[in-house]
N, C-alpha and C positions, 0 to 999 in steps of 0.2 A: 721788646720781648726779653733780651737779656737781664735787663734791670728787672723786672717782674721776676722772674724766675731767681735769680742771684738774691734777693731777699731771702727768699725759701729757704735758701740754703743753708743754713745754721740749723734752723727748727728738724729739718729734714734726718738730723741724727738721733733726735730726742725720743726716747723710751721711756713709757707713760710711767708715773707712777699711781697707785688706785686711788691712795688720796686726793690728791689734785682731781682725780677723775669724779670721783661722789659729788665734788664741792662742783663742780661745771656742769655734771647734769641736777643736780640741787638748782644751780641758780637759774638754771634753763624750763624748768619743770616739768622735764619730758616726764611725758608718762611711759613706762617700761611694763614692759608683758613678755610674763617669760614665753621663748621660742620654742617649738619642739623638734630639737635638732635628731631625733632619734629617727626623721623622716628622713633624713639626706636621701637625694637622687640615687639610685643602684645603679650600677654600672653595670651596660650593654657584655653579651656573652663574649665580644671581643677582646674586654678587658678584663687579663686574668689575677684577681687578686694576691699582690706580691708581698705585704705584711708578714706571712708565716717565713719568706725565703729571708727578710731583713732580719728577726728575729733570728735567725736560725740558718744562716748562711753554708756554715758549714757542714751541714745535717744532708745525710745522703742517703737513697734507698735503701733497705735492708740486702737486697740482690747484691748489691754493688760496693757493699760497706766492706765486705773480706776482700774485695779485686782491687780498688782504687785510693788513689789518695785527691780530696777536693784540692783543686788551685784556684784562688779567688784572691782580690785584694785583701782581705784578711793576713795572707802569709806573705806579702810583699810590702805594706805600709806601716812601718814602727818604731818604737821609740829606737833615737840612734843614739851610744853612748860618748860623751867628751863633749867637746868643743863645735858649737855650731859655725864658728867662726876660723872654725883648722879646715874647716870640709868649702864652706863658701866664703867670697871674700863681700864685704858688701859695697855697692857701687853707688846707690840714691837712695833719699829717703823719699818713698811713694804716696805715704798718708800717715796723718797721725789721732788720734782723738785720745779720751778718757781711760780707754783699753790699755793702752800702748799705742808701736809703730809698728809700720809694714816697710821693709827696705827693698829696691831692686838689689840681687845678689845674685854670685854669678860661682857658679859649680869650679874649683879649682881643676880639678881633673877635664872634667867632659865641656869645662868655658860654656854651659848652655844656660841662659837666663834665665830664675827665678826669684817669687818672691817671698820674703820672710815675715811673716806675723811675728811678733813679739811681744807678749802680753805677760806684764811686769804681774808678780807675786810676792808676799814678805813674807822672805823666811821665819820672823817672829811672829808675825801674827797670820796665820793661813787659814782661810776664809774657806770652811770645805764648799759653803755653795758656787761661788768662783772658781773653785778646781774642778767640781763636778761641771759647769757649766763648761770648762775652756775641754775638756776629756767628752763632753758631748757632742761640741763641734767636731773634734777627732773621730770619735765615732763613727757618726753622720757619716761624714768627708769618707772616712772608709770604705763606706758600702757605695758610692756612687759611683756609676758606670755611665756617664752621659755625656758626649759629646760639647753639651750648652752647659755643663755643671764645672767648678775647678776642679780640678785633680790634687788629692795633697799626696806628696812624695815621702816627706819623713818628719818625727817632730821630735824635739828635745826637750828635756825636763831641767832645767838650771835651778840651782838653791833662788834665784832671785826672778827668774825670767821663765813661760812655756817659749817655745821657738816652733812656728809652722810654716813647713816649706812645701807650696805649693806652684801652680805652675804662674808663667808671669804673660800678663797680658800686656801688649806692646799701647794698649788706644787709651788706657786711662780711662775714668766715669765715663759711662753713659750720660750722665748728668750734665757735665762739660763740654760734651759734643749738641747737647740741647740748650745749653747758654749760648752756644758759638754759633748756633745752622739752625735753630730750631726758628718758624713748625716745617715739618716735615712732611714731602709727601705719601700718601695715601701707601704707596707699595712701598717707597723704603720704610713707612713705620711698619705694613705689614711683613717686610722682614727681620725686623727687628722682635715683634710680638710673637709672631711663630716658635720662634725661637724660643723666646721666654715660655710661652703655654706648652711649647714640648717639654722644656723641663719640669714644668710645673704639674705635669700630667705624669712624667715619670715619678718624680715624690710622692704625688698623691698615692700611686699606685702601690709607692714602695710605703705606704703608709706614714708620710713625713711631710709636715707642714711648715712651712719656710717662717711665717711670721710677720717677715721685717722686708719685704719685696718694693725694691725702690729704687731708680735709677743710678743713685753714690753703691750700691748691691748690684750693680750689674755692670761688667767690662767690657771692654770693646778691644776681644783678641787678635782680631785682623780686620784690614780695610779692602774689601775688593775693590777696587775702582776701576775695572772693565763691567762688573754686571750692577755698580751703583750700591752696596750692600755693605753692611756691616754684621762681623761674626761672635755674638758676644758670649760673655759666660756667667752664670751668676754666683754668689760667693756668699760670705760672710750667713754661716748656718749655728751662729752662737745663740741662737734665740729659736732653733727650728727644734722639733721633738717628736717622735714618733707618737702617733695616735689611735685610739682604737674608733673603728667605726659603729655610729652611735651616738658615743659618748659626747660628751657636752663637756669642751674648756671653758674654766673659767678663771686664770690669770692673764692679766692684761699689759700686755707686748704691743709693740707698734713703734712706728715712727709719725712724726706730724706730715699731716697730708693726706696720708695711706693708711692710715689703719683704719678698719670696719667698724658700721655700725654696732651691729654687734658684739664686738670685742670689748668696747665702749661700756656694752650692757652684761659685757662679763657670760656670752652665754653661747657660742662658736665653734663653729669644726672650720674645716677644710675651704671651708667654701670661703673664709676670711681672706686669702690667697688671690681668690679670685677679683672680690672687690680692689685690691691693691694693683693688680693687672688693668680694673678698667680706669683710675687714677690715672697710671703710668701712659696706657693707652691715647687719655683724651689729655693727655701734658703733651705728647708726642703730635699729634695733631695740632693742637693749639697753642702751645707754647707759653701755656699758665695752666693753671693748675684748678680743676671743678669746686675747689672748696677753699676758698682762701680767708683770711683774716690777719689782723693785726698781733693777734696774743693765739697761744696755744690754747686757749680760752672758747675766744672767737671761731677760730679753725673746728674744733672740738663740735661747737657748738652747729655748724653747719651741716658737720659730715652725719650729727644725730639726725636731721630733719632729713636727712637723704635726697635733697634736690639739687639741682644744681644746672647751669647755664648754658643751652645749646644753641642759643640764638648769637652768639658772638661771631663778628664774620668773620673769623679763622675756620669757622667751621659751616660757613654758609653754602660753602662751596664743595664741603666733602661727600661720597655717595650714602646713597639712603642703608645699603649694608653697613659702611662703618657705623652711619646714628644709631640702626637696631642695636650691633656690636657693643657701643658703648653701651646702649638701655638695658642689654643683657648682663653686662658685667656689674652696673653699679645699680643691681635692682638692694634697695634698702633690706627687704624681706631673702635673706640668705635659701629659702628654697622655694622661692622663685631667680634665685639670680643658676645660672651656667653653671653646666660645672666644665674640668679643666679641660676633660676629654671629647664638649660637646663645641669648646670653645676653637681645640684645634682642627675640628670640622667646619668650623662657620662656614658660611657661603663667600665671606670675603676673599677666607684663602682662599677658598677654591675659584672663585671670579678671576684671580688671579694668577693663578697658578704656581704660589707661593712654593711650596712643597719643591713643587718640580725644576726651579728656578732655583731656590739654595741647595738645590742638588747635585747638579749639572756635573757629571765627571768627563774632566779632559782625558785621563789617560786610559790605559789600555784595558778596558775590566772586564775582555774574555780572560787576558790574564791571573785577573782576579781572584777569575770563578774557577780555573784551571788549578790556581795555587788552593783555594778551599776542597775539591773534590779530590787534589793530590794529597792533601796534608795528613802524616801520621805522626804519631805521640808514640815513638818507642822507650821514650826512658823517663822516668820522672823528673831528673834534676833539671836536665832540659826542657820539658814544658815548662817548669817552674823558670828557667831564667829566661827564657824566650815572655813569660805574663809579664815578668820583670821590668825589661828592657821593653815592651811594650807599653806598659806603664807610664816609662819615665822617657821615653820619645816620644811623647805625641804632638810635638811640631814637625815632624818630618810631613812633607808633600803627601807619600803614599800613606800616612797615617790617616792623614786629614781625607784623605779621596775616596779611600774605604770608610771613612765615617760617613761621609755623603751615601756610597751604596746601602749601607747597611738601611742607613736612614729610610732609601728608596724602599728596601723591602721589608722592612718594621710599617706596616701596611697600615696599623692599627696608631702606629704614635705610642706605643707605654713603653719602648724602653729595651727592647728584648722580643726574636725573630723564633714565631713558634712553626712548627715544621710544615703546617700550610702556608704558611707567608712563605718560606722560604721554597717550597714546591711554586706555587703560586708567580714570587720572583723568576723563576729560572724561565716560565712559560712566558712569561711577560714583557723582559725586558733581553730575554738568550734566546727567546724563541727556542728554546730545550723542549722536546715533548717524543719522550720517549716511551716504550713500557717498560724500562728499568727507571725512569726518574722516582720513582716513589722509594725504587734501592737505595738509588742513591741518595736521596734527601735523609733516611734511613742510616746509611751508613757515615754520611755528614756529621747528623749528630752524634752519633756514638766518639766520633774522634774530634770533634769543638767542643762539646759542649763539657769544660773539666769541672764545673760544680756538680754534674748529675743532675738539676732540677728540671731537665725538660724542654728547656729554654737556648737560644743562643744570645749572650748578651754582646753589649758592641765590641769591650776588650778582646770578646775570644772568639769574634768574627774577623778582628784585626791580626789576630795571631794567625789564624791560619789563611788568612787570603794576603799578606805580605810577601814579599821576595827578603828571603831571611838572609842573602846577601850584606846588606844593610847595617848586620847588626855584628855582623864578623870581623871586626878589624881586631887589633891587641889594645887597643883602649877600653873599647865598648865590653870587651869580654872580662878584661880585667876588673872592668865597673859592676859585673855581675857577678864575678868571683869575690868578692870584696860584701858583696851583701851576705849571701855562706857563712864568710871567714868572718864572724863574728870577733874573734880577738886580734884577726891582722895576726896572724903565726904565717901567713902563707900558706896555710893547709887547711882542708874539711875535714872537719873530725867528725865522729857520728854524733858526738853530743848535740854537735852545731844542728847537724841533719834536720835533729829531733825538735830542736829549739824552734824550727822554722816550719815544718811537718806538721807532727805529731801530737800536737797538745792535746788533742779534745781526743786520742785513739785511743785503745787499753795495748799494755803491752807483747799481745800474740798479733798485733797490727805491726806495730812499731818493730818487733824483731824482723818480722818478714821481709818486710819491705826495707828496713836497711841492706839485709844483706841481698836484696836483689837489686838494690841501687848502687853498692859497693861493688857488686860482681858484675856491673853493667860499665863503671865507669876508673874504678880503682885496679888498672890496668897490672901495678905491679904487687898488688896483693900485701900493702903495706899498712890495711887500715884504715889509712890516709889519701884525700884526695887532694892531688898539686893541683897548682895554675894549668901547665900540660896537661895532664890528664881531663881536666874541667875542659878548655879549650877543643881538644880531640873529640869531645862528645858531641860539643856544641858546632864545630866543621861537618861534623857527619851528618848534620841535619838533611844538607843538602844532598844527599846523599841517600836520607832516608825521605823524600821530599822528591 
């Protein structure tokens, strides 16, 4: 098995290029008929289309524009000025290819593991489509809110190098856990797929297509070994792009093995994603790979005919769910094949009780639900350094335990808990049923939910159902005050405020709201907000909590 698959592994980076591609279906003499992807699947009224929120993230009702300021990963993820190597010190190197390197590196201040992308640039000669391309993965990475997706924290811009520091996964490839153990049984691959179709269901939804979906793209950030499971995450989004629905791509992305028919024929949506799932899928199972060959030629040339091998006895043995499973995902004809949101219903998972099982929280989640129905937002700077700080701990235990709940009551899988799921939750799993619960789910939103869209997504279910204990020592605060203090003076000036706030307000926004942020926390009426003063604000939570 090992050897079989370790061949792979070279091709498994390769990103087509079209030439190569005419000359392989040339020599193959498929015949090609253009598809009409303007049919793609609609999505059930569960699924609320999220396209307009990625676009437009920070865009807030009309009611709510003069009262609020939106807090989203937007004002917490950005370019940091200086030295990425004064802030982290670097301890391995993780990977390297064509790109650059990735190093494990370790935060000098808060010693918390991460890792670094480093993607070489020449100051002489600068490629704007390479810049545009490494600023699009940034992008992306910004807007993601998902549990299975990385998290990026901050990124630098060097005369010579981008630098992307995101979070660090302790398990290494997915890929190399299937050279080492693979094939796999039936429910540890189903947890491992879950996983991946939940994220891939939140992209879709958020209108973004991954591309490049492939086991060396997916991590393995913790190992449970009491419930048999691996927790992973997926990465490397230099190749993903928002898309409109409808529309028909036609540049050709991929890696060997995975990429879709139709990519191939140059003519694809969303649904491409999928096929590369049911690849991954039947590798995870079988421990080879459904389309193999000697040359990217050969490979190329199989994955065109759409057939491929279910008689092998790796898989003589599996249930007749997963064979549909696979049949669904690697249907040739994109609509006929699944789509993301239909996948993470199969009947596998649910045979299984997949869901219910990566969910399982040990600790205490009346307290939870106690800390969410208590939570208020009295003062801006604090919501904002509390999104902060949640951000950039999400290895802590109660991070991780609340991502499970949330999970639980994201009913639907896309990503984000609308006030029926969460009503719904409370009756379900709190046995809550009162005639104020509809207030309260009511008044819930009104104080989580800080973009105004409607929605509660995981970060700002995490924020308010945490014990903000946690985040209080003089380290951790000092690590938030230091996002602010923009120039390191020791002090928040309002410039800073603004830098971090403000951009997209007109100035009868931005006047207000300083001086009610100043009058809330600039205790000694100096303009200026110190380390104490910041601190004092951020103690009082619990207080206002």
């Amino acid at each position: 098995m090992g050897c079989q698959l370790c061949k792979i592994k070279d091709k498994m980076t390769v990103v087509f290029q079209e030439d190569n591609l005419d000359k392989i279906i040339k020599n193959e003499n498929m015949k090609k008929e253009e598809q009409n992807q303007k049919s793609a699947v609609a999505r059930t009224p569960t699924s609320v289309d999220m396209r307009n929120i990625l676009h437009n993230k920070t865009a807030i009702t009309e009611e709510s524009k003069n009262d609020h300021v939106v807090i989203n990963s937007n004002l917490f993820v950005s370019q940091t000025q200086g030295n990425p190597f004064e802030i982290y010190a670097k301890e391995s190197l993780l990977g390297e290819g064509s790109f650059g390197v990735v190093y494990k590196v370790k935060h000098n201040t808060l010693k918390l593991n991460r890792a670094m992308k480093e993607i070489k640039r020449n100051p002489k000669h600068v490629s704007k489509e390479s810049e545009l391309e490494v600023m699009n993965e940034i992008n992306i990475l910004k807007q993601m809110d998902h549990p299975n997706i990385v998290k990026i924290f901050e990124f630098f811009i060097q005369p010579n190098a981008f630098y992307l520091v995101t979070e660090f996964c302790s398990g290494g490839e997915l890929f190399n856990k299937i050279v080492e153990k693979g094939p796999f049984s039936e429910e540890f691959t189903a947890f491992i797929m879950y996983q991946i179709f939940s994220s891939v269901f939140y992209c879709h939804c958020m209108g973004i297509i991954h591309r490049d979906l492939k086991p060396e793209n997916i991590l393995i950030d913790s190992i449970d070994k009491k419930n048999n499971l691996l927790r992973i995450k997926i990465i490397d989004f230099g190749t993903a792009k928002l898309y409109e629905k409808g529309k028909v791509e036609k540049k050709i992305i991929g890696s060997s093995y995975y990429i879709a028919p139709e990519v191939l024929n140059k003519n694809y949506n969303e649904k491409c994603d999928l096929w590369s799932c049911g690849v991954i899928l039947y590798i995870l199972l079988a421990a080879r790979a459904p389309f193999e060959g000697k040359t990217d030629q050969e490979i190329m040339a199989k994955i065109l005919t759409g057939k491929y091998d279910m008689s092998i006895p790796q898989l003589s043995k599996i249930s007749t769910e997963a064979k549909q499973f696979i049949n669904n995902l690697l249907q040739k004809d994109p609509n006929k094949r699944i789509t993301a949101e239909e996948a993470i219903n199969h009947p596998w998972f649910k045979k299984m009780q997949i869901k219910e099982k990566l969910n399982t929280i040990t600790s205490d989640k009346m307290q939870y639900i106690s800390n969410l129905k208590s939570f208020k937002k009295n003062n801006i700077l604090q919501s904002a350094a509390l999104a902060y700080l949640v951000h950039n701990f999400s290895q802590l235990n109660s991070v991780q335990e609340l991502y499970k709940l949330f999970n639980r009551i994201d009913y639907n899988g896309d990503g984000r808990i609308t006030k029926e799921e969460l009503l719904k939750g409370f009756k379900d799993y709190w046995f809550l049923d009162s005639d104020s619960l509809v207030e309260d789910v009511e008044k819930i939103f009104a104080k989580v939910d800080d973009d105004y869209n409607g929605f509660i997504e995981c970060e700002e279910f995490v924020r308010a159902g945490i014990d903000k204990n946690i985040f209080l020592n003089e380290e951790i605060l000092k690590f938030a005050f230091r996002f602010f203090d923009k120039d390191g003076s020791g002090e928040i000036t309002p410039d800073e405020i603004k830098n971090v706030f403000f951009q997209n307000n007109n100035t009868e926004i931005i006047d207000r709201q300083l001086r009610l942020i100043f009058k809330q926390v600039d205790s000694n009426d100096d303009g200026k907000i110190s380390f104490e003063e910041f601190a004092s604000v951020m103690r009082s939570i619990l207080d206002d909590n």
